[in-house]
C-alpha positions as a Markdown table, in Angstrom:
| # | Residue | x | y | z |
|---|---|---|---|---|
| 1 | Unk | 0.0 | 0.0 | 0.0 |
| 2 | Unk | 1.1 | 3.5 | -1.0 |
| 3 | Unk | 0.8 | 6.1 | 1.7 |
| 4 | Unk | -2.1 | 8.0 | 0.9 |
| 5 | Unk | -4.2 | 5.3 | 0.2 |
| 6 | Unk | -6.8 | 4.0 | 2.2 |
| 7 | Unk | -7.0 | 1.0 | 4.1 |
| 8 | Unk | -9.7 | -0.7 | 3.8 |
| 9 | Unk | -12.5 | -0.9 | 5.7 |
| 10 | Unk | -12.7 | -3.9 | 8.2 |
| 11 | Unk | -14.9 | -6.1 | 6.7 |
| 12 | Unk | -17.8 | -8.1 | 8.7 |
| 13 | Unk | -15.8 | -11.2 | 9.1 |
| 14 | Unk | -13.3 | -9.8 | 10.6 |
| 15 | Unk | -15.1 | -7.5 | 13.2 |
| 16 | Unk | -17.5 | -11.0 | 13.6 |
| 17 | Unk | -14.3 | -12.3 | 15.1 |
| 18 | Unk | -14.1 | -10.6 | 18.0 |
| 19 | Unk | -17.7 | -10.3 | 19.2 |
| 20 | Unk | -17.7 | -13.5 | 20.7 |
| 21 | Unk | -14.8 | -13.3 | 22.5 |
| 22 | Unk | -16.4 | -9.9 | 23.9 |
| 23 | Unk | -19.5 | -11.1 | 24.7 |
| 24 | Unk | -18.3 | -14.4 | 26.2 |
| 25 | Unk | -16.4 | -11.7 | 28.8 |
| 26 | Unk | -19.3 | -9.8 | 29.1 |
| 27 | Unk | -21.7 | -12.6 | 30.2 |
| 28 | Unk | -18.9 | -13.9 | 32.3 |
| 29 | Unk | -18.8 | -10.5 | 34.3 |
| 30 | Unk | -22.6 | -11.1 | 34.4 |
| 31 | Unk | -21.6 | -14.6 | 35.9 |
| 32 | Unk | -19.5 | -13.2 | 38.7 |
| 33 | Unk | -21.6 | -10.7 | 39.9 |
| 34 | Unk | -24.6 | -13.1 | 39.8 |
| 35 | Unk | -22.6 | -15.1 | 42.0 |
| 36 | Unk | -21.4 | -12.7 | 44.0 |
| 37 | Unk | -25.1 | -11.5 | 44.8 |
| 38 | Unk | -26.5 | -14.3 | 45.6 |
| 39 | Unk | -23.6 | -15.6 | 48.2 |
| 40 | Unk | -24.4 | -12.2 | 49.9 |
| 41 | Unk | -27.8 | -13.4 | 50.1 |
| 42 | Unk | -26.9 | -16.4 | 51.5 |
| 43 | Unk | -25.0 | -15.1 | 54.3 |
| 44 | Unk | -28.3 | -15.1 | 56.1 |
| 45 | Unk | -28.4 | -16.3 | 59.8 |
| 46 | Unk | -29.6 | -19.6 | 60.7 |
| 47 | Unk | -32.1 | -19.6 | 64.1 |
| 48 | Unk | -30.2 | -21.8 | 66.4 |
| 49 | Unk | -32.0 | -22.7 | 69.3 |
| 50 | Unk | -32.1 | -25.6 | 72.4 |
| 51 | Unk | -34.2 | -26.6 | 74.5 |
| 52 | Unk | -33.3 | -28.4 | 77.4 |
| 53 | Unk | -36.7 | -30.2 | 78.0 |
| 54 | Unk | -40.6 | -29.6 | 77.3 |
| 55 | Unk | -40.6 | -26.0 | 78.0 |
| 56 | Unk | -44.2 | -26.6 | 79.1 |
| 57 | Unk | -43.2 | -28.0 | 82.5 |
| 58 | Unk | -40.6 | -26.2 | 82.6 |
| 59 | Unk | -37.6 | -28.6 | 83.8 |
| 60 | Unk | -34.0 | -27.8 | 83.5 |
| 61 | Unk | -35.4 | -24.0 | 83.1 |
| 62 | Unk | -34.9 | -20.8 | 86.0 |
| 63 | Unk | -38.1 | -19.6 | 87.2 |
| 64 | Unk | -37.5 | -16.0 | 85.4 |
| 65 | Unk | -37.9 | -18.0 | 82.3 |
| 66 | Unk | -40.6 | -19.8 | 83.0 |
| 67 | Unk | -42.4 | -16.3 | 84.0 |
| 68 | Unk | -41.5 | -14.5 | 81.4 |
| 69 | Unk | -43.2 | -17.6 | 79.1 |
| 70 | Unk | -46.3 | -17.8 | 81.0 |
| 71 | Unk | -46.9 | -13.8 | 81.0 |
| 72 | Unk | -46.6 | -14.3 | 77.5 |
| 73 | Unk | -49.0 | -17.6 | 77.5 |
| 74 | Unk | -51.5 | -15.5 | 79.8 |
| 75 | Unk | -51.4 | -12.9 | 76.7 |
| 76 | Unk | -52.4 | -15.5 | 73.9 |
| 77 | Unk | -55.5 | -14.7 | 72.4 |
| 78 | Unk | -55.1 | -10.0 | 73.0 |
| 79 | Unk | -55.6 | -8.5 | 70.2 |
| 80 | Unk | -53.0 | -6.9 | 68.4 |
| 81 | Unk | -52.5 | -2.8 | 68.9 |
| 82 | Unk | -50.0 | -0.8 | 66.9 |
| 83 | Unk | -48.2 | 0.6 | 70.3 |
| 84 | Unk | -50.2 | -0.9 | 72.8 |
| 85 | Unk | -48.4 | -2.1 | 75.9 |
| 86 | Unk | -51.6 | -3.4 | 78.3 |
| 87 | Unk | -53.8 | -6.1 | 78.0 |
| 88 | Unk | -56.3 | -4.9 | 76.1 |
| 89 | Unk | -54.0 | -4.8 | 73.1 |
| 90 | Unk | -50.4 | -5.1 | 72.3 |
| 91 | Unk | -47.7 | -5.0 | 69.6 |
| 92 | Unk | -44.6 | -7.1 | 69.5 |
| 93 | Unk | -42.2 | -5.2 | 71.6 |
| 94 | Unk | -45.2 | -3.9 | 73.9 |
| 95 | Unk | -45.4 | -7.6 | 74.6 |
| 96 | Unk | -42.4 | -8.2 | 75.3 |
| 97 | Unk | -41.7 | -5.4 | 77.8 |
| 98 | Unk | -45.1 | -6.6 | 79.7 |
| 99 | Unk | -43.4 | -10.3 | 80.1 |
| 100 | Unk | -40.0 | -9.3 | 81.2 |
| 101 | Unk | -41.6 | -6.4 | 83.5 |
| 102 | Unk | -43.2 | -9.5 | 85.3 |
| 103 | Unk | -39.2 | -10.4 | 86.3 |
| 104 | Unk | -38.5 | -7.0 | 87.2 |
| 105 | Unk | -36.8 | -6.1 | 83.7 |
| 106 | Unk | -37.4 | -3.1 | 82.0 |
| 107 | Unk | -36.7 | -3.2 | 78.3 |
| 108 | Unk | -36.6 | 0.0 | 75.9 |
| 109 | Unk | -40.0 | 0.3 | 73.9 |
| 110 | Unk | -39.7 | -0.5 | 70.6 |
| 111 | Unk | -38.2 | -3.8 | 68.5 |
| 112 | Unk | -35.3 | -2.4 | 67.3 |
| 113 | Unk | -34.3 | -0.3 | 70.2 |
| 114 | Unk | -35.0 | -3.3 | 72.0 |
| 115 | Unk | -32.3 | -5.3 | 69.4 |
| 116 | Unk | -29.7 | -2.7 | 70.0 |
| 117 | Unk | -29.5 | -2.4 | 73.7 |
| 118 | Unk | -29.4 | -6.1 | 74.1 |
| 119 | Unk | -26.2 | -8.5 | 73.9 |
| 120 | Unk | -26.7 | -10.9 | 70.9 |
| 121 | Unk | -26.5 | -14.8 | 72.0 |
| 122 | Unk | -25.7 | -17.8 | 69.2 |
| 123 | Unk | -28.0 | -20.0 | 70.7 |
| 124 | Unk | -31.6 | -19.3 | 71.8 |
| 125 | Unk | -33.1 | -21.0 | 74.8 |
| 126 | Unk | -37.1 | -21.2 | 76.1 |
| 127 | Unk | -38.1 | -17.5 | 77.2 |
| 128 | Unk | -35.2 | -15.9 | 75.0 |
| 129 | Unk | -35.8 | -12.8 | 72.5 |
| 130 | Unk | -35.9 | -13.2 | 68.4 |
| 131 | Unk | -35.5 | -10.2 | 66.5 |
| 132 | Unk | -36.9 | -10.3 | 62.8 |
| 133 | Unk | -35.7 | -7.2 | 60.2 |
| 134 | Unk | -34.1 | -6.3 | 57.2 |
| 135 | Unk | -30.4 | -5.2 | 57.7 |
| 136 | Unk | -29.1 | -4.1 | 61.0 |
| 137 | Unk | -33.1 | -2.9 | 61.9 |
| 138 | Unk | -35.7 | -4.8 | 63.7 |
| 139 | Unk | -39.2 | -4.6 | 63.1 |
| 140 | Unk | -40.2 | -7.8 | 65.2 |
| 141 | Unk | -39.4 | -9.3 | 68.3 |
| 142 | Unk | -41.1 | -12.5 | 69.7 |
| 143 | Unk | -40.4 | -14.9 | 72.8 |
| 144 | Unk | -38.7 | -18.2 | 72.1 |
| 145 | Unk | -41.1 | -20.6 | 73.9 |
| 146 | Unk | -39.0 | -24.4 | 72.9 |
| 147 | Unk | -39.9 | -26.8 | 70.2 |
| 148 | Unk | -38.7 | -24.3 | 67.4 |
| 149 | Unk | -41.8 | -21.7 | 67.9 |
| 150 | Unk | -42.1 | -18.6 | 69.6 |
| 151 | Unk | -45.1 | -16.4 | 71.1 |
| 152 | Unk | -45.1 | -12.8 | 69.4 |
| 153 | Unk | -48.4 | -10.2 | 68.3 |
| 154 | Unk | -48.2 | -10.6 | 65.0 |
| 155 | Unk | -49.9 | -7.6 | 63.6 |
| 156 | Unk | -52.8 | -5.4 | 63.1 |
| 157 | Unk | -56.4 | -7.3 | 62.9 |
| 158 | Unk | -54.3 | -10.2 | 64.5 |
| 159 | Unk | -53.8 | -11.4 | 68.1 |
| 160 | Unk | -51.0 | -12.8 | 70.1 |
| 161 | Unk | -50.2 | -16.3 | 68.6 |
| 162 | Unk | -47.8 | -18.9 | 68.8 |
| 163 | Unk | -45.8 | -19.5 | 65.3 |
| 164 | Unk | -43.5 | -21.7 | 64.3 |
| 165 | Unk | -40.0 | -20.5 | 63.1 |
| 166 | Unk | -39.6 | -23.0 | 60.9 |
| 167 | Unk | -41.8 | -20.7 | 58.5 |
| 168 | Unk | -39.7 | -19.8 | 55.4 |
| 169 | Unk | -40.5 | -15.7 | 56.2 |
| 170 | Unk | -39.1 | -16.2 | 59.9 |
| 171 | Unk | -35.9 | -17.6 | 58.9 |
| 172 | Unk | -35.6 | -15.2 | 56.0 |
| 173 | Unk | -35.8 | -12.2 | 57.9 |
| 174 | Unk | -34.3 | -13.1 | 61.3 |
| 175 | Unk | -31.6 | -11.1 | 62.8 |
| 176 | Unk | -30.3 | -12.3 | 66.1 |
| 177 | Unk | -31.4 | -13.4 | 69.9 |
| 178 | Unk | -31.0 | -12.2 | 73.2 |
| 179 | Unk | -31.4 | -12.6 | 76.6 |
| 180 | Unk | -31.6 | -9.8 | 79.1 |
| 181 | Unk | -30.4 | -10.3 | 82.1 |
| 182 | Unk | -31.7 | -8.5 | 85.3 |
């Protein structure tokens, strides 16, 4: 080629060449980060829990647990009240300050304060606290009553129930345990 001539133009085949190798990069990007997201997602926690024996006659537990449980029992059945802290209505934390109050424990009012004035524990036990969010918040606490279920006020046009935390939203969403001490 003389200087002043043109090249020529690439031709399809040759830029053909290279697409694949770009896109086969491209989607393995896509790959990685695919990956990447979901092993975040998977960092979940698991709800450990054990129980040292039927947590309905309470062996092997201290009597603060087993009030704390039956103040919560005594509760089943209230209707649920965004706020409420008295038996005519309560909502998740409101509960739970009510059934540690009856040991002389005073809690801060609401589910996440709750979660963030507490020490975290690995392994829950009857009459522990569960703390249910997104993130570092929590929007729901119940009371770990044994055999993998806890008592908590579920929500509005509800009432305070006993659910299991085997439920795939429970374990999706959970965020830690606690147990105050007094």
């Amino acid at each position: 080629m003389q200087s002043g001539t043109p090249s020529p133009a690439p031709t399809w085949h040759s830029t053909r060449g290279r697409e694949p190798k770009a896109a086969h990069r491209y989607l393995g990007y896509l790959m990685l980060l695919a990956v990447l997201f979901l092993a975040g997602c998977s960092s979940q926690k698991t709800i450990v829990t054990r129980d040292d024996g039927p947590a309905i006659d309470g062996n092997n537990l201290s009597i603060d647990r087993i009030l704390v449980m039956s103040a919560a029992k005594d509760a089943l059945g209230t209707p649920y009240q965004w706020g409420g802290t008295s038996p005519s209505g309560y909502d998740c934390s409101g509960l739970v300050q009510m059934a540690y109050g009856k040991i002389g424990i005073s809690l801060p009012r609401t589910s996440n304060d709750q979660f963030h004035a507490l020490d975290e524990i690995d392994v829950a036990r009857p009459g522990d606290l569960l703390f249910f969010g997104a993130g570092s918040h929590a929007t729901h606490v119940g009371i770990y009553m044994g055999d993998r279920q806890m008592i908590h006020a579920p929500g509005s046009g509800r009432t305070v129930s006993v659910s299991s935390l085997d439920i795939r939203y429970w374990r999706k969403h959970y965020l830690g345990a606690a147990a105050p001490a007094n």
